[in-house]
VEXFI-135917 format. One record per residue: residue in one letter; x, y, z of N, C-alpha, C in turn. Coordinates in steps of 0.1 Angstrom, whole numbers, plus 5000, padded with zeros to 4 digits. Example, Ala and Ser with C-alpha at 12.3 -4.5 7.8 and 13.67 -1.06 7.14 Angstrom:
# VEXFI-135917
{semar:A nx:5132 ny:4943 nz:5078 cax:5123 cay:4955 caz:5078 cx:5132 cy:4967 cz:5078};
{semar:S nx:5128 ny:4978 nz:5071 cax:5137 cay:4989 caz:5071 cx:5129 cy:5000 cz:5079};
# end
This chain:
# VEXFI-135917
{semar:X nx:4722 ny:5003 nz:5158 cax:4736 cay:5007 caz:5157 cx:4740 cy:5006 cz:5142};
{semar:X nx:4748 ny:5018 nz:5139 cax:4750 cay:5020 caz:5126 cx:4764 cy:5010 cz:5121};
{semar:X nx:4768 ny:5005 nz:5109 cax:4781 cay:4998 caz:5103 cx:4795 cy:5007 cz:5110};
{semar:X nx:4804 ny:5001 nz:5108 cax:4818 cay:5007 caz:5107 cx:4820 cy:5017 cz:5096};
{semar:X nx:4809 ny:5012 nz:5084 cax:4815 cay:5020 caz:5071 cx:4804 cy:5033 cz:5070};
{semar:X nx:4796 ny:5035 nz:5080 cax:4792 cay:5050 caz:5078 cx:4798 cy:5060 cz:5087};
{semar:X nx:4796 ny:5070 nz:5085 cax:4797 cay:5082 caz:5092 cx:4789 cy:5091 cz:5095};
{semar:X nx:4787 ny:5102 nz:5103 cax:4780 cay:5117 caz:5103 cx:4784 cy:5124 cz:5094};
{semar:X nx:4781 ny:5127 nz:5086 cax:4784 cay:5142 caz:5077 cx:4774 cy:5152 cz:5077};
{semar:X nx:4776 ny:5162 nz:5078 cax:4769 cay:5175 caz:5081 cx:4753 cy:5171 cz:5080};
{semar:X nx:4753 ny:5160 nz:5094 cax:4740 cay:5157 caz:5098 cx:4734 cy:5146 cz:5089};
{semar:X nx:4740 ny:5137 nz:5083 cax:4732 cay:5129 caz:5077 cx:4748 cy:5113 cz:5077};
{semar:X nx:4743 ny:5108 nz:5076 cax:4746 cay:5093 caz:5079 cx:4752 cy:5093 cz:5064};
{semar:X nx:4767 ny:5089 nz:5057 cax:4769 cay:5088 caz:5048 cx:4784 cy:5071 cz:5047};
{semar:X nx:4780 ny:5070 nz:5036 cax:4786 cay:5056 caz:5038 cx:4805 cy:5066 cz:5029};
{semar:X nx:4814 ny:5062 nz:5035 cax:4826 cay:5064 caz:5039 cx:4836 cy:5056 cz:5029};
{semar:X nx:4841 ny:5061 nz:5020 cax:4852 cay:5052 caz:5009 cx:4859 cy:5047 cz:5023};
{semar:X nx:4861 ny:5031 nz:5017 cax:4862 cay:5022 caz:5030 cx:4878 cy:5023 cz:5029};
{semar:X nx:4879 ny:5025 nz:5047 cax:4892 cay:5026 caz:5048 cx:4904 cy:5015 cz:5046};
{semar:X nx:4901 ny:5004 nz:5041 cax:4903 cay:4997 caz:5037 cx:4915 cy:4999 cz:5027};
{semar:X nx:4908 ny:5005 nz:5016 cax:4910 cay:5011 caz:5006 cx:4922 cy:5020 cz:5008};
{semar:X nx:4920 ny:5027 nz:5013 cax:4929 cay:5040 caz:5017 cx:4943 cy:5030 cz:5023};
{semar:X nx:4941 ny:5024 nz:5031 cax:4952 cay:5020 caz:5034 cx:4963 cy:5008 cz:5020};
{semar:X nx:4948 ny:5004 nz:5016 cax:4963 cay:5000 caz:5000 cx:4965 cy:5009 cz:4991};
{semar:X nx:4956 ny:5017 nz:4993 cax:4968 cay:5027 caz:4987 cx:4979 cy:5037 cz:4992};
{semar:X nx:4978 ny:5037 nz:5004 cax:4991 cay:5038 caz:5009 cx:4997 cy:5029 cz:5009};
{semar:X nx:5000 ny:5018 nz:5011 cax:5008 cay:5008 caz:5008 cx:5013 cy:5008 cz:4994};
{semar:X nx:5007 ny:5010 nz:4982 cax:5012 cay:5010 caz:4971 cx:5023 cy:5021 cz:4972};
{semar:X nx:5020 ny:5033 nz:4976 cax:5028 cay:5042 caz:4978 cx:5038 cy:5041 cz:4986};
{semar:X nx:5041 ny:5033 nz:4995 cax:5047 cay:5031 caz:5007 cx:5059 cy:5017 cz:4996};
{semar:X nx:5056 ny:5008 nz:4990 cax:5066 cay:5002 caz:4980 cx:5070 cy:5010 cz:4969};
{semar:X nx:5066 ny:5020 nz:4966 cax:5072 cay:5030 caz:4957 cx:5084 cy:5034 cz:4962};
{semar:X nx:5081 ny:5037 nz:4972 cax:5091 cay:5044 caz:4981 cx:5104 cy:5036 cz:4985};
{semar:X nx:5095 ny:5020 nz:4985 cax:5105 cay:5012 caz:4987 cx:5119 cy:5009 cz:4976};
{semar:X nx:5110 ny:5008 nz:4968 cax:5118 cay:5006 caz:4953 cx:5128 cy:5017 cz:4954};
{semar:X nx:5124 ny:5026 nz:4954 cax:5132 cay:5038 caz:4950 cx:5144 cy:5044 cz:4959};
{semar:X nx:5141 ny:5036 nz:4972 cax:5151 cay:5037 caz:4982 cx:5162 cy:5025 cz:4980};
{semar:X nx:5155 ny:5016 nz:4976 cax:5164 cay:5005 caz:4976 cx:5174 cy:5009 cz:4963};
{semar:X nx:5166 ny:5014 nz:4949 cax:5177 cay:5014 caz:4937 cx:5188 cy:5025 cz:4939};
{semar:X nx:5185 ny:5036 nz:4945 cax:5193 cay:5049 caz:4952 cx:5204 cy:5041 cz:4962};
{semar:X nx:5195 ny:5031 nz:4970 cax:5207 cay:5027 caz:4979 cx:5217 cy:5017 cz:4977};
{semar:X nx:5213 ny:5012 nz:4965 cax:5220 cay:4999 caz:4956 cx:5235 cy:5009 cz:4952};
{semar:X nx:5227 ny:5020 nz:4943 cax:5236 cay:5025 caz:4936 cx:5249 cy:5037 cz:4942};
{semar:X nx:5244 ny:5040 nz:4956 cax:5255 cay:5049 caz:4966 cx:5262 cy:5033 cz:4973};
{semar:X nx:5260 ny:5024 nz:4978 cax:5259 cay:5013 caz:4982 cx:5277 cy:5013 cz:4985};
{semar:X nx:5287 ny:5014 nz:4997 cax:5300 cay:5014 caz:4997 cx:5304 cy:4997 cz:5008};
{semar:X nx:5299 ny:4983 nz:5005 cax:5300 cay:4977 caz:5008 cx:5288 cy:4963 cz:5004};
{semar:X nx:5297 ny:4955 nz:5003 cax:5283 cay:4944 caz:5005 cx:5274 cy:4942 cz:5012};
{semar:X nx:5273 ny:4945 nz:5026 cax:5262 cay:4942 caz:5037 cx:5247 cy:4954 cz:5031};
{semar:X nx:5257 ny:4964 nz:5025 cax:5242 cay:4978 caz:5020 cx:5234 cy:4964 cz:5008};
{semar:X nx:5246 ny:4965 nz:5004 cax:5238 cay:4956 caz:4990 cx:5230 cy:4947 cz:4995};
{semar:X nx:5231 ny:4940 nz:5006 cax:5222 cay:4929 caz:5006 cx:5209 cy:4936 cz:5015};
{semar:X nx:5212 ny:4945 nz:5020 cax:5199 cay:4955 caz:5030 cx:5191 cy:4957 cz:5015};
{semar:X nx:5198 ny:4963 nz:5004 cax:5188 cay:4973 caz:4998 cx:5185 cy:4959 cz:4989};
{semar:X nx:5188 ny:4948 nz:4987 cax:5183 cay:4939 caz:4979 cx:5171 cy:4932 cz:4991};
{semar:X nx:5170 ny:4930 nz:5000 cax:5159 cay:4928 caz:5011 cx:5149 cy:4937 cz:5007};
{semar:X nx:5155 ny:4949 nz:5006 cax:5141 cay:4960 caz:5007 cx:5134 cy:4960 cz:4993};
{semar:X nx:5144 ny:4958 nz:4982 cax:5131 cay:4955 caz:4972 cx:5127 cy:4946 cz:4966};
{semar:X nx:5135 ny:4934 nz:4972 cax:5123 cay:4921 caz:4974 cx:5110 cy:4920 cz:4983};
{semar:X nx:5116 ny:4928 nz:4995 cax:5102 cay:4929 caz:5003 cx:5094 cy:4939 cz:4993};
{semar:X nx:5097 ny:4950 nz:4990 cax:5083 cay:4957 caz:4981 cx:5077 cy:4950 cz:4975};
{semar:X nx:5087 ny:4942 nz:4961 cax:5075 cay:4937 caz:4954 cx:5071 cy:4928 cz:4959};
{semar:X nx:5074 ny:4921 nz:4969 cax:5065 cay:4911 caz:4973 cx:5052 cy:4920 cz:4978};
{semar:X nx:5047 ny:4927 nz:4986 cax:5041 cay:4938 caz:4994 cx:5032 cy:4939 cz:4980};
{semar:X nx:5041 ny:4946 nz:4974 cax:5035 cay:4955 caz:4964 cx:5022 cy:4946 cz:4953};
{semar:X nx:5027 ny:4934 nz:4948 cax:5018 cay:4918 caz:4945 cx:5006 cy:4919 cz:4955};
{semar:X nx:5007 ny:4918 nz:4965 cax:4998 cay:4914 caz:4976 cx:4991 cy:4923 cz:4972};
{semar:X nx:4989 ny:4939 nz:4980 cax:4983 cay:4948 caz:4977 cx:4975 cy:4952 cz:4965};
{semar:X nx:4981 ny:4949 nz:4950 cax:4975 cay:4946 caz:4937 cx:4967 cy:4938 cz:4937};
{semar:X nx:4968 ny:4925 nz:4945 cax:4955 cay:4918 caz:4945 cx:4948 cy:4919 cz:4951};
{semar:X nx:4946 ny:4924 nz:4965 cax:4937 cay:4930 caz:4971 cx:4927 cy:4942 cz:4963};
{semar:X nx:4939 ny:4949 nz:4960 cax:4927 cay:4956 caz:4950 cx:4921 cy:4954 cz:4938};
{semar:X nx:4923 ny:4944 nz:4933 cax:4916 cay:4938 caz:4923 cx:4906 cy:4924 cz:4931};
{semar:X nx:4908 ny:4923 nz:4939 cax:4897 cay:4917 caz:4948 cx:4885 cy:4925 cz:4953};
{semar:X nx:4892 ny:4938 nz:4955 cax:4881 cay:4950 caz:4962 cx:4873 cy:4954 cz:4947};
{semar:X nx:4880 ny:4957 nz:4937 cax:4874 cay:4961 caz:4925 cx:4865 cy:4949 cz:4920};
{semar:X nx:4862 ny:4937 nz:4922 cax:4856 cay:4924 caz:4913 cx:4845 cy:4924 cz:4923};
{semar:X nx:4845 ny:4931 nz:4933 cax:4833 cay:4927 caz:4947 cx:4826 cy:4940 cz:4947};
{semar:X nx:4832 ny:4950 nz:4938 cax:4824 cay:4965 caz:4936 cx:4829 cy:4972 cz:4949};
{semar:X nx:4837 ny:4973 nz:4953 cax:4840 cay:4977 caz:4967 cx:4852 cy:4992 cz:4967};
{semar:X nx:4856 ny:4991 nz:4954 cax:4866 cay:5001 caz:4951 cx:4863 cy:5007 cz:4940};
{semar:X nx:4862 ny:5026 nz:4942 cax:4858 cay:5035 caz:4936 cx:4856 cy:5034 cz:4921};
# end
């Protein structure tokens, strides 16, 4: 039985950019998105409870966002990333 990290491709067994990967990089994308929601929602923001929502959301990014950096620089030092 073959790994998780191969596949079929047009008849031949090929090893697969690990999805692993794919998913921190959505994640990095996914705190992009965070950041950018949070500073837009800081800045329309018509109360303090928004302010403290959109200050949660871009504390949680960069925290996220750290994690995910080091993961990929973990994946990159192990030769595991492109």
């Amino acid at each position: 039985m073959l790994s998780k990290r191969f596949c079929r491709i047009a008849g031949n067994w090929t090893k697969v950019l690990k999805r692993s990967n794919e998913n921190i990089k959505t994640t990095l994308n996914l705190v992009q998105s965070m950041i950018l929601l949070a500073e837009k929602g800081d800045a329309e923001r018509e109360d303090i409870g928004c302010g403290i929502l959109y200050g949660i959301i871009r504390d949680a990014a960069y925290k996220i966002k750290k994690l995910a950096e080091s993961e990929r620089e973990a994946h990159v030092k192990k030769g595991k990333w492109p």
